[in-house]
Structure formats: structure tokens, C-alpha cells
Phi, psi and omega in degrees: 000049216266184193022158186310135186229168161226143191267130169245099186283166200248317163199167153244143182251146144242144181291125171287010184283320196206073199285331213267327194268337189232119162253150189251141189223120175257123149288094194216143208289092191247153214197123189305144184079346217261339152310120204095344167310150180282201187212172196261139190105319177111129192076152200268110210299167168233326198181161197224092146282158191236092183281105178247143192238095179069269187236338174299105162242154172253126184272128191242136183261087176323180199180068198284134188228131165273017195239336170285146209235004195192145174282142183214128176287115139256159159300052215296157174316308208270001179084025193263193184232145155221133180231137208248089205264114188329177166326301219251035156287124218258141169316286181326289196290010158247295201298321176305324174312319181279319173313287169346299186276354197286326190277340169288299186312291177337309182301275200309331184251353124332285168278019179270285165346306202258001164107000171257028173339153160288356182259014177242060182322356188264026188233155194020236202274150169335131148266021283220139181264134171222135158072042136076036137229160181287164184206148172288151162240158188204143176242148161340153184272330184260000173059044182239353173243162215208137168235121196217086182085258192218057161245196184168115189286131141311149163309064218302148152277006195262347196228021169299165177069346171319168179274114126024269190290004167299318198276322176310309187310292171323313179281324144359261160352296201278353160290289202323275190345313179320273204310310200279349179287290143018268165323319175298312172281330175273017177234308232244020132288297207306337157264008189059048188253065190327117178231156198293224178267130172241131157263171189227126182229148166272054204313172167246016249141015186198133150273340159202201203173146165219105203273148167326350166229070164038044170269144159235156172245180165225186170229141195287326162325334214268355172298329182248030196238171198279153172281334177290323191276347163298297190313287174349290177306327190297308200278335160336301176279001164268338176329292159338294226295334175263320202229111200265065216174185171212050159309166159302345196265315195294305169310300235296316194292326175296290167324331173280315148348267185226111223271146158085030176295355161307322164304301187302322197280330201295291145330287223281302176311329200265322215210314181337318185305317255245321193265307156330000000 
């Protein structure tokens, strides 16, 4: 959001969560031409705020994704906020989300400060990125459950005596065999793409494969990627299914797929490495 802009406030807010500590000064940025830009990551800015928290400000990036299905708050790398608002999700109905949300956001850019971030699992309490955030994990006092935030896992039983993130790693696995095959078929009716046997593999370099007699594999990682970017992969690899190559006819089928696969690919350059 680099060259001059000028700010217009909008409101001042105090939070009924924490009135002493936290006040909100909404801000929004605006800068000619700058609606509709992509953004790094995928999807188009709407608007730029300054959430100041105590003493602290955070800067937050609206963020329209037409793959989203839902608003959802994070935490960028650069300490900024991004809140990602479905197609047809209204500014007012992203700040209310965010006003929710402000002691999460607060927490999470404290220990991102302090060098225990969500984006460094090797640092403080245990961590595993699902659905394409990191999440704490933890277990049940009789150790028949698994927590991975305010989701919950069977225990695999295969992974007692394990390390916490071994056994996260196990219940994963043991998700992905569900889900993802499920998926794979039910995408690949809905476009009418006739497929073999799917398989869920750990590849170490591939998020899927697609053999010449019409199998798809996945890679089991893919449970620990946002779900518009698991859908990608899928469909990339129904993709195949026509053009067993990566000819111009062949995107062309992927865009037809999936109109904005760009964003995903995007994701996948950006952040992809960190899960592989």
C-alpha cells in the first residue's frame, strides 16, 4: 500500500471485551486506483486500517477472495491483520467480525513480537498448521482426544507413547484417508470428469499426481492447506484427466475449472514450501 494516501476516520470504538485496555481508531485508507488490486497471497484489497490496541497499532487489509466462503481473520508474516471477506461480504459485516475478534488478533501479534509466532512452530507450545493456520495441539486428560485449537481429533492409536506433534501429525494422516478421496469424487462429478482409483500418499515434492489411466493421488498435507487451495489441487489434477500435460489447452481447462486459480498458485509459492 506504498505512495500517498489520506485518511478518513470513521469511528471510534472501545471494546465491550476489554474496555480499559483496548481501544479501536478505524480507519480507512484510501488511495485512487488502489480498489481492486490483488494482494500477495490472492484476492483483491477493499480497504486498510489501523487497529490500535493499547499502545500498539496494527495495520488490517481488507481482502476480497471469491473462493471464500466465509470472513476469516489472520496474521501475516509482516505483523499486518488481514480479514478475507467472502464474494458477496460487506465491509460492515468485516469490521463487526474483526471487533470480535480483536484479543485473538492482540495475543497472536504479541507472540508473533516476541519471536513465538503462529508462523514458527518450532517455538514455544506445540503447533501444526490445519486448514492453513497454525493451531495449538493438545490432549484430552484420558488421552482419547487430540485438540488442534478448538477443533478435535480421535486419538490414533498407532501414535501412543508418541511425541504430541507426532500424534497430531498421525491424526491428520488418518483425517486426510477420509476426507480427501470423498472429495476428489465429489468434485470430480460435479464437473463430470470420470476418475480411477484415489489415492492419499506422503509424497515429498508433489501435492498430487495424475496417471495416465485416469488415478489421482493427493498428498495428505493437503488437509493442512486452506480448503479453496486443497480444491485447486484437486482440480488441477482432474485437469489431467483431459489434458495429460501442461499445454495452453491444458490451463485453459484449469481456468475453466477453477476461474481464479491464480490466487491458489500463489498460496502455494508463498507459504507451500513451509508445509511440504
Amino acid at each position: 500500500m506504498a505512495g500517498p494516501c489520506w485518511k478518513t476516520p470513521l469511528r471510534v470504538i472501545r471494546s465491550a471485551l476489554a474496555p480499559a485496555e483496548v481501544q479501536l481508531e478505524l480507519f480507512q485508507r484510501l488511495k485512487a486506483g488502489a480498489r481492486g488490486a490483488p494482494m500477495p497471497g490472492g484476492g483483491t484489497w477493499v480497504a486498510s486500517e489501523t487497529l490500535v490496541v493499547g499502545e500498539r497499532s496494527i495495520e488490517v487489509h481488507f481482502v476480497r477472495h471469491p473462493r471464500a466462503r466465509a470472513f476469516r481473520l489472520t496474521l501475516c508474516r509482516d505483523g499486518s491483520g488481514r480479514v478475507t471477506l467472502p464474494r458477496y461480504g460487506s465491509m460492515p459485516g468485516a469490521r463487526n467480525f474483526l471487533l470480535k475478534h480483536v484479543p485473538w488478533l492482540a495475543e497472536r501479534a504479541a507472540a508473533q513480537r516476541e519471536g513465538q509466532g503462529p508462523t514458527d512452530p518450532s517455538k514455544g507450545p506445540v503447533q501444526v498448521r490445519f486448514r492453513g493456520e497454525f493451531e495449538g495441539v493438545s490432549a484430552s486428560g484420558d488421552g482419547r482426544v487430540l485438540h488442534l485449537g478448538t477443533h478435535s481429533l480421535p486419538m490414533p492409536r498407532t501414535a501412543a507413547g508418541s511425541d504430541l506433534m507426532a500424534r497430531a501429525q498421525a491424526a491428520l494422516q488418518r483425517l486426510a484417508r477420509r476426507e480427501l478421496p470423498a472429495r476428489v469424487r465429489e468434485l470430480a462429478q460435479v464437473h463430470g470428469i470420470p476418475v480411477g482409483t484415489v489415492s492419499v500418499r506422503a509424497q515429498r515434492t508433489r501435492w498430487g499426481s495424475c496417471s495416465p489411466g485416469g488415478g489421482i493421488s493427493v498428498n495428505w498435507r493437503l488437509v493442512q492447506v486452506p480448503e479453496w487451495v486443497r480444491d485447486y489441487i484437486i482440480l488441477h489434477e482432474l485437469a489431467h484427466r483431459r489434458h495429460l500435460n501442461h499445454s495452453p489447452r491444458f490451463w485453459k481447462e484449469v481456468e475453466l475449472l477453477c476461474p481464479g486459480y491464480e490466487a491458489a498458485e500463489a498460496w502455494l509459492r508463498e507459504t507451500g514450501r513451509h508445509v511440504l
